[in-house]
DSSP file (Angstrom, degrees, kcal/mol; ACC not computed):
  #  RESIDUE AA STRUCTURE BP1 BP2  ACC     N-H-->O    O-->H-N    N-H-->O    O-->H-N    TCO  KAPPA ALPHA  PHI   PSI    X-CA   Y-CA   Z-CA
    1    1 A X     >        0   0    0      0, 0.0     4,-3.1     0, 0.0     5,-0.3   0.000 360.0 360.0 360.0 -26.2   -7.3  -12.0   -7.2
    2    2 A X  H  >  +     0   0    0      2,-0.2     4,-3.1     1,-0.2     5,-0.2   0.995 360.0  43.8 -25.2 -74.7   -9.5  -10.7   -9.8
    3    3 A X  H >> S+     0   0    0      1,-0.3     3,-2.9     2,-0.2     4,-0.7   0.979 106.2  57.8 -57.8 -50.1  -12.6  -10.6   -8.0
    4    4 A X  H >> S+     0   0    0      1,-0.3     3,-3.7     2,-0.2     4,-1.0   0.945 106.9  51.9 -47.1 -50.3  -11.4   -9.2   -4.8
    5    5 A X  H 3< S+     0   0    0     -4,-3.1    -1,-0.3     1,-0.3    -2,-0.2   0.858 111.9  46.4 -62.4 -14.8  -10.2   -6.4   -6.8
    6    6 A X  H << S+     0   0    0     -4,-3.1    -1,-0.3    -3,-2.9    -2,-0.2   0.404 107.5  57.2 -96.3   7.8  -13.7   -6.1   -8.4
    7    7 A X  H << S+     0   0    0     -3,-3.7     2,-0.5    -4,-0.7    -2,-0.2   0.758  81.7 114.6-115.6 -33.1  -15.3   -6.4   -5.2
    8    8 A X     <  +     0   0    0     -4,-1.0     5,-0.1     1,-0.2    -4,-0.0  -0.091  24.2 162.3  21.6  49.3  -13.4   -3.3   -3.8
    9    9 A X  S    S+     0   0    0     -2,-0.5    -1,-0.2     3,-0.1     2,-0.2   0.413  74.0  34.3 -66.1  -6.7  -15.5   -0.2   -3.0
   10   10 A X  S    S-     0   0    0     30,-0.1    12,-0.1     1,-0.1     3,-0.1  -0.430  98.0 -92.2-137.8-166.2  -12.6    1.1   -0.8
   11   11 A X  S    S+     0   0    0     -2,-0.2    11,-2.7    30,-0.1     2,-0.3   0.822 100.1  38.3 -78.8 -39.2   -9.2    1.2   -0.8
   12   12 A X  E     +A   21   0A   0      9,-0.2     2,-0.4    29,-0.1     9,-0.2  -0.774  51.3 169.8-127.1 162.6   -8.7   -1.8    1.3
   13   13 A X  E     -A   20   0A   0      7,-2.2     7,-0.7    -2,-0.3     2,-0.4  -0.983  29.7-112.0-147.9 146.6  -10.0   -5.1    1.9
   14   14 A X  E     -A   19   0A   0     -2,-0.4     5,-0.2     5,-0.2     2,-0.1  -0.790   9.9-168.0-104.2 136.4   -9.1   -8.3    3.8
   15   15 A X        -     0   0    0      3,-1.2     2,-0.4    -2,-0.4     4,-0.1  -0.306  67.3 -70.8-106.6  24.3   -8.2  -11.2    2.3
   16   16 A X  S    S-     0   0    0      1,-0.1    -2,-0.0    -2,-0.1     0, 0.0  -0.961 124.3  -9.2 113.6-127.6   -8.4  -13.9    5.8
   17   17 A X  S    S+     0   0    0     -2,-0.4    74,-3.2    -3,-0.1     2,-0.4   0.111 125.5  98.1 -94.0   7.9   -5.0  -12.5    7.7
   18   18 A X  E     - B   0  90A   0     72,-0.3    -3,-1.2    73,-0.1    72,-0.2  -0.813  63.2-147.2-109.5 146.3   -4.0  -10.2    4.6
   19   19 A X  E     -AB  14  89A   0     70,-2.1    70,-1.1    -2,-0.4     2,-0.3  -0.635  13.2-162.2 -65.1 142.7   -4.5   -6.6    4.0
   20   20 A X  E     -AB  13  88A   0     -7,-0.7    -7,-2.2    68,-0.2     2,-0.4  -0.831  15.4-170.5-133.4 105.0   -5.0   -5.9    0.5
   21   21 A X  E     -AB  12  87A   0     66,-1.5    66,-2.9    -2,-0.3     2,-0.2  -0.922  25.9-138.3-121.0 125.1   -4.6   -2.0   -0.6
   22   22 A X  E     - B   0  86A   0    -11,-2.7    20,-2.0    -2,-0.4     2,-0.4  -0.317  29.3-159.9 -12.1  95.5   -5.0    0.3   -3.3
   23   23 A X  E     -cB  42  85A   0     62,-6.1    62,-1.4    18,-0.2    20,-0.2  -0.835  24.2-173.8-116.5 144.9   -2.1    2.9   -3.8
   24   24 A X  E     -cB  43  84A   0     18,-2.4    20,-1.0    -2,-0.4    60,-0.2  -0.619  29.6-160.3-112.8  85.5   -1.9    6.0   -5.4
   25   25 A X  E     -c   44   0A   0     58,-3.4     2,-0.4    18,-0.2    20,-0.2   0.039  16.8-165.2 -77.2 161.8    1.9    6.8   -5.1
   26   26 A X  E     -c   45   0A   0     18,-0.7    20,-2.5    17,-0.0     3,-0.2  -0.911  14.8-159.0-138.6 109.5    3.2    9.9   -5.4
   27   27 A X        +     0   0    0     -2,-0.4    22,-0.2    18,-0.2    23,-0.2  -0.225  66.7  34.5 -90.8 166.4    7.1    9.5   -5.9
   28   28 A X  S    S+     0   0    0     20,-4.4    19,-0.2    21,-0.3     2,-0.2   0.969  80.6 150.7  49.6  40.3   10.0   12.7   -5.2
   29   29 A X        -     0   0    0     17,-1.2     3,-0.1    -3,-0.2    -1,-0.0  -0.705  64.2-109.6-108.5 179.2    8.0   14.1   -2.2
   30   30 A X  S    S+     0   0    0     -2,-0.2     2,-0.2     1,-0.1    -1,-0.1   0.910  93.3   0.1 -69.5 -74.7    9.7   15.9    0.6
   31   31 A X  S    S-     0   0    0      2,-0.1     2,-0.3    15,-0.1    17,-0.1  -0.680  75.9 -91.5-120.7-170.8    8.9   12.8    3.0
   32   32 A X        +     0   0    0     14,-0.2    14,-0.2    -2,-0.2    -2,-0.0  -0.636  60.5 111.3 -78.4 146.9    7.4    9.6    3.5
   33   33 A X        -     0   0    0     12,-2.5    -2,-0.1    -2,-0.3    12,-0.0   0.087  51.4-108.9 149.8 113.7    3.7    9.2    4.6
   34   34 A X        -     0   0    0      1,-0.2    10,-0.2    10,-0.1     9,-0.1   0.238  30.3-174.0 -50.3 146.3    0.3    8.2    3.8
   35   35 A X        -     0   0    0      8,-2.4     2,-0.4     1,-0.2    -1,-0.2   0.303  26.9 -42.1-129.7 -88.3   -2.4   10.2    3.3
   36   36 A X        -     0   0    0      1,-0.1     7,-1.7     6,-0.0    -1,-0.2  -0.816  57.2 -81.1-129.1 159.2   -5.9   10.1    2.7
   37   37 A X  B     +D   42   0A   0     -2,-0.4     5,-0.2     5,-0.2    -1,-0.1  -0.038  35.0 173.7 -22.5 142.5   -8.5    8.4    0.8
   38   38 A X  S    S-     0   0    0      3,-1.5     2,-0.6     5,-0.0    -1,-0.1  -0.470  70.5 -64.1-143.2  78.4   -8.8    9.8   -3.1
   39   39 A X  S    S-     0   0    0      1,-0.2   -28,-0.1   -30,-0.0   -30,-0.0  -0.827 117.6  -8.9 102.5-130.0  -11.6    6.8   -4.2
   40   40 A X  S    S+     0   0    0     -2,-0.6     2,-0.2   -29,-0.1    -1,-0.2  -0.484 126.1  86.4-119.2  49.2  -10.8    3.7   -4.2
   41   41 A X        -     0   0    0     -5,-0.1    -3,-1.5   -17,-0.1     2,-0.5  -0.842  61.5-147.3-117.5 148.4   -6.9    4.9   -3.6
   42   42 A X  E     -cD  23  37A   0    -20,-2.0   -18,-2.4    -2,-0.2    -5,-0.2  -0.973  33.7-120.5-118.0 127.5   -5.2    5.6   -0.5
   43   43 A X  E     -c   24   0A   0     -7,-1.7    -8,-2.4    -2,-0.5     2,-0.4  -0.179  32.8-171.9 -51.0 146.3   -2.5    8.5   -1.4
   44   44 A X  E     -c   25   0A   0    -20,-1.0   -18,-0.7   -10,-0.2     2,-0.5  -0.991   4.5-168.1-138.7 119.7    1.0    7.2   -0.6
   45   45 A X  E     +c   26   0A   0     -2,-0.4   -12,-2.5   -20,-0.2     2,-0.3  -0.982   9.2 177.1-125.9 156.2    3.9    9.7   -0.8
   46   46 A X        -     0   0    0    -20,-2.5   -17,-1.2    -2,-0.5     2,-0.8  -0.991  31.8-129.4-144.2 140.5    7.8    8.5   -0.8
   47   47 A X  S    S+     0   0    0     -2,-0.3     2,-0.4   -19,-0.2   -15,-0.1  -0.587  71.0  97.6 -72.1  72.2   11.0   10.2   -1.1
   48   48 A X  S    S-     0   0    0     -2,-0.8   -20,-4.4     1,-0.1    -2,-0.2  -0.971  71.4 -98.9-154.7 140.2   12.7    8.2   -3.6
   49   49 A X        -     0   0    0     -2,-0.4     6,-0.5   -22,-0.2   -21,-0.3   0.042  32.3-116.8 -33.7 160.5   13.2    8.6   -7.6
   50   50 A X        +     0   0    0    -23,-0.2     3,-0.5     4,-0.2     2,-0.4   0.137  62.0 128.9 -56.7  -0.1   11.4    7.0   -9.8
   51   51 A X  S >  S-     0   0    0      1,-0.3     3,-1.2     2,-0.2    -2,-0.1  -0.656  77.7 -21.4-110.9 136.1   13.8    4.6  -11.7
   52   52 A X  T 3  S-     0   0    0     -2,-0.4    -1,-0.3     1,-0.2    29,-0.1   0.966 125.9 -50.5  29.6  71.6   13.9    1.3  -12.5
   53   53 A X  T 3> S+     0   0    0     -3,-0.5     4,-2.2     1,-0.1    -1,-0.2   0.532 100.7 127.8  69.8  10.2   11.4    0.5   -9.5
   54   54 A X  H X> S+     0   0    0     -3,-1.2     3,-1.1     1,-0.2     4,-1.0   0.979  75.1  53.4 -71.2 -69.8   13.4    2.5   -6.5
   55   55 A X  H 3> S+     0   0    0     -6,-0.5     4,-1.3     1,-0.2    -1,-0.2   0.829 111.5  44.7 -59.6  -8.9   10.5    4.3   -5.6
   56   56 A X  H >> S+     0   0    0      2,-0.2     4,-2.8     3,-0.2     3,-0.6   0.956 111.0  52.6 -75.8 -48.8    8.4    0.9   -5.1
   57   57 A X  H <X S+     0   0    0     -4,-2.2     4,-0.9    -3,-1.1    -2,-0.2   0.981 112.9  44.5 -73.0 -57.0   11.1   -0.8   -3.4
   58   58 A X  H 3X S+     0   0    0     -4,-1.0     4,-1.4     2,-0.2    -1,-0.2   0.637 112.0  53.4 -16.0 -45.1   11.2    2.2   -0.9
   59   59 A X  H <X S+     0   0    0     -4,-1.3     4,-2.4    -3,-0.6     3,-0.3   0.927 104.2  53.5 -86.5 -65.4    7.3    2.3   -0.7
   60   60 A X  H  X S+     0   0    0     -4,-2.8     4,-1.0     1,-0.2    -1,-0.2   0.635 114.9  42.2 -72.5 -14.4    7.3   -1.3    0.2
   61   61 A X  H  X S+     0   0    0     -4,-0.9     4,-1.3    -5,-0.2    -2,-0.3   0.932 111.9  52.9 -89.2 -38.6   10.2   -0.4    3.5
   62   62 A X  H  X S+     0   0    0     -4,-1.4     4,-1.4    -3,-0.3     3,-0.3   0.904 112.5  48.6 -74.6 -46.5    8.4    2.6    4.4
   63   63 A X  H >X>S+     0   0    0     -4,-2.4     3,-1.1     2,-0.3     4,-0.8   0.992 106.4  57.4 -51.9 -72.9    4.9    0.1    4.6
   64   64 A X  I ><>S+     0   0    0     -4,-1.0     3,-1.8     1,-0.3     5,-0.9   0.559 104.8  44.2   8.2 -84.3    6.5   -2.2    6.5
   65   65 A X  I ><5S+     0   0    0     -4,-1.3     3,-0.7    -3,-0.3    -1,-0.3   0.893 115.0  55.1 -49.2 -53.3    7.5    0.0    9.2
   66   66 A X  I <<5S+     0   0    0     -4,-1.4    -1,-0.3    -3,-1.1    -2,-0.2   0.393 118.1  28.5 -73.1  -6.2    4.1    1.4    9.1
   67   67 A X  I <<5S-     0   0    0     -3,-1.8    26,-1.8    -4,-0.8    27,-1.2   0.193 109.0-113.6-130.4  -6.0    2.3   -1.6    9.4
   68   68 A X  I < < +     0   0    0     -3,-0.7    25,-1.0    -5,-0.6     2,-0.3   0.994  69.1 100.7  87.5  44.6    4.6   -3.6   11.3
   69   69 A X  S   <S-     0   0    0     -5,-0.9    -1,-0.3    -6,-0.2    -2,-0.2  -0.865  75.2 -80.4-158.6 178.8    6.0   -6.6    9.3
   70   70 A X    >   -     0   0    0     -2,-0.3     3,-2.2    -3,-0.1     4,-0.4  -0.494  41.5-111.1 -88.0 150.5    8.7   -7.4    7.7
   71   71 A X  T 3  S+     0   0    0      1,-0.3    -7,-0.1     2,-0.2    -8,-0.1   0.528 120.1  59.8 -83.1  -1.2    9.3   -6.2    3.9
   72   72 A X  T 3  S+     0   0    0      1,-0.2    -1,-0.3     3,-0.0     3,-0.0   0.226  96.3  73.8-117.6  26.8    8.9   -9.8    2.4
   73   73 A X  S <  S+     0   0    0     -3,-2.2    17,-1.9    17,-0.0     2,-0.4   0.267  88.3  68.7  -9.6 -34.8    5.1   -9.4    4.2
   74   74 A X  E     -E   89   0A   0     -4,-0.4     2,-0.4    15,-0.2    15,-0.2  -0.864  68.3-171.8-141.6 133.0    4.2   -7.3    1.7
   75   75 A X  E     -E   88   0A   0     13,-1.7    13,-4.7    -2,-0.4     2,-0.7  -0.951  22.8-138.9-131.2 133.1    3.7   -8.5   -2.1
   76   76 A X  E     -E   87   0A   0     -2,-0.4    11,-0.2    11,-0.3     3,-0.1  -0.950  19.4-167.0-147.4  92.2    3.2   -5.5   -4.8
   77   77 A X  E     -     0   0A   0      9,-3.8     2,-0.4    -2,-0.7     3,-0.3   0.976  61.6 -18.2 -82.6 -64.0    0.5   -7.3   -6.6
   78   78 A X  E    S+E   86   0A   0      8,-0.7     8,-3.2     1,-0.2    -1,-0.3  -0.950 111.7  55.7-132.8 161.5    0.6   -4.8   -9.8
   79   79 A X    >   +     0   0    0     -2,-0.4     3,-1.9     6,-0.2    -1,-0.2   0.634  50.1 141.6 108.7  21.7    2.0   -1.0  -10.4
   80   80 A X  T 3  S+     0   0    0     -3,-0.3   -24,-0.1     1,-0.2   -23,-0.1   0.299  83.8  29.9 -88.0  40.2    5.2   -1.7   -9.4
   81   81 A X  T 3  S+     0   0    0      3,-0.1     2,-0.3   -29,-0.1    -1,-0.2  -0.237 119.9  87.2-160.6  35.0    6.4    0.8  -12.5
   82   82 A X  S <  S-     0   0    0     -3,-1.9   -57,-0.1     1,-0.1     3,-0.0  -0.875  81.8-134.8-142.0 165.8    3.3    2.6  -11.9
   83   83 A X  S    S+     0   0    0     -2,-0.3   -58,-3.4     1,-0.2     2,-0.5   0.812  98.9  72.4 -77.4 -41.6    1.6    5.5   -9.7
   84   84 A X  E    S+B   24   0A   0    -60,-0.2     2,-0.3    -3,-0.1   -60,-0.2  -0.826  74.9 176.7-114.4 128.5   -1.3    3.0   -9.2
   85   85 A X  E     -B   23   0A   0    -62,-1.4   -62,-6.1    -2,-0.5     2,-0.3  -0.679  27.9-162.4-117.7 153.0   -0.6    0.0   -6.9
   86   86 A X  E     +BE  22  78A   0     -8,-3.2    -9,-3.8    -2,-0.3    -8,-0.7  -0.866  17.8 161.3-138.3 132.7   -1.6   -2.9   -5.3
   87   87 A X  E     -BE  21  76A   0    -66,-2.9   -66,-1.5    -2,-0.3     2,-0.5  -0.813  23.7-147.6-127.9 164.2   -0.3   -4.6   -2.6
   88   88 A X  E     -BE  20  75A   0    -13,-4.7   -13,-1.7    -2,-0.3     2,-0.7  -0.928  14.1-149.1-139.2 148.4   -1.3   -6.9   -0.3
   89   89 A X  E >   -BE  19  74A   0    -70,-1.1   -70,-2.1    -2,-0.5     3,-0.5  -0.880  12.8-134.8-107.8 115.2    0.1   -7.3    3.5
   90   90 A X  E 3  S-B   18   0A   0    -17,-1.9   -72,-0.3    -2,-0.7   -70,-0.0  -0.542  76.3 -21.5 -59.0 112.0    0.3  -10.2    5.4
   91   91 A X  T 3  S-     0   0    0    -74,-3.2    -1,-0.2    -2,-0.4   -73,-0.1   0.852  75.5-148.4  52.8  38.1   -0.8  -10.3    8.9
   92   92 A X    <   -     0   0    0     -3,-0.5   -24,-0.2   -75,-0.3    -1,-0.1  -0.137   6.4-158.3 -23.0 104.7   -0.5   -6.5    9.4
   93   93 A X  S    S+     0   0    0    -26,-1.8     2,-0.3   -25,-1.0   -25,-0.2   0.513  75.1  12.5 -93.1   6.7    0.4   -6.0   13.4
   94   94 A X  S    S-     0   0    0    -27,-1.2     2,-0.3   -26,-0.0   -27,-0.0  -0.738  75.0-140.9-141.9-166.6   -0.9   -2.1   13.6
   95   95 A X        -     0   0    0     -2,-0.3     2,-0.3     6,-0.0   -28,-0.1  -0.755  21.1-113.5-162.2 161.4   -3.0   -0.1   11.2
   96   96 A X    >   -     0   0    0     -2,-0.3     3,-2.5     4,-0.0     2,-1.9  -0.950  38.0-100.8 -95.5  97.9   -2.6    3.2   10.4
   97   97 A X  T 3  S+     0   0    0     -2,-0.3     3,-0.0     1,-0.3     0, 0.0   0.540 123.0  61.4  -8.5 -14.5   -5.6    5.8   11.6
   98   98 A X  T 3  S+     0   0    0     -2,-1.9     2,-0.5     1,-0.1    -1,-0.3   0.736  97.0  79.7-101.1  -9.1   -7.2    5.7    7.8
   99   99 A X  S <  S-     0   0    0     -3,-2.5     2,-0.4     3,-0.0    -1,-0.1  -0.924  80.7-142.7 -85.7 121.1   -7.6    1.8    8.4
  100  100 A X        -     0   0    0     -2,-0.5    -2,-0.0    -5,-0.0    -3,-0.0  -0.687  28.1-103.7 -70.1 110.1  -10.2    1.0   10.2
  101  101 A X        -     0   0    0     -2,-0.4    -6,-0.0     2,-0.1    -1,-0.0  -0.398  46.7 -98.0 -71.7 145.2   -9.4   -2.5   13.1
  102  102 A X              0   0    0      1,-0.1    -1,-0.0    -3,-0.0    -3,-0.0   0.296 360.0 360.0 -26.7 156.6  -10.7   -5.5   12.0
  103  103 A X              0   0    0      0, 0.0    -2,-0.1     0, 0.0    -1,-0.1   0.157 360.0 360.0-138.5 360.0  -14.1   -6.6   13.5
């Protein structure tokens, strides 16, 4: 997984049939909902605490829905006690308008 992460110029990259994204989470917001690029981040905000990994476990239902899989789809490669994530989504059935469709 190394290199894909070193090959990265964006937030996300595909990995075959998995999604593999950058997070910059933002934890205690108002609501759930992605936002925009910041780098090679995509901003993530969730309403949930911080504590012993509730806002990650949150993050990873709110994705779900938002991509359309199920929540053991989605594998929280590192940051899961961190602001900056990665996760990577298996066989992603929608994208989200900051994702670009597959070519």
């Amino acid at each position: 997984m190394t290199s894909l992460r070193m090959k990265m110029n964006t937030f996300y990259a595909w990995d075959d049939d998995v999604l593999v994204l950058n997070l910059l989470g933002t934890p205690n917001a108002k609501t759930d909902k992605l936002g925009k690029p910041k780098g090679n981040q995509l901003k993530i905000n969730v309403a949930a605490v911080p504590r012993g990994g509730k806002a990650t476990d949150h993050m990873v239902k709110f994705l779900a829905k938002e991509f359309g899989v199920k929540g053991n789809d989605i594998e929280v490669v590192f940051g899961r006690m961190n602001v900056n994530k990665q996760v990577r989504i298996k066989n992603p059935q929608s994208l989200p308008s900051v994702i670009p469709a597959r070519t």
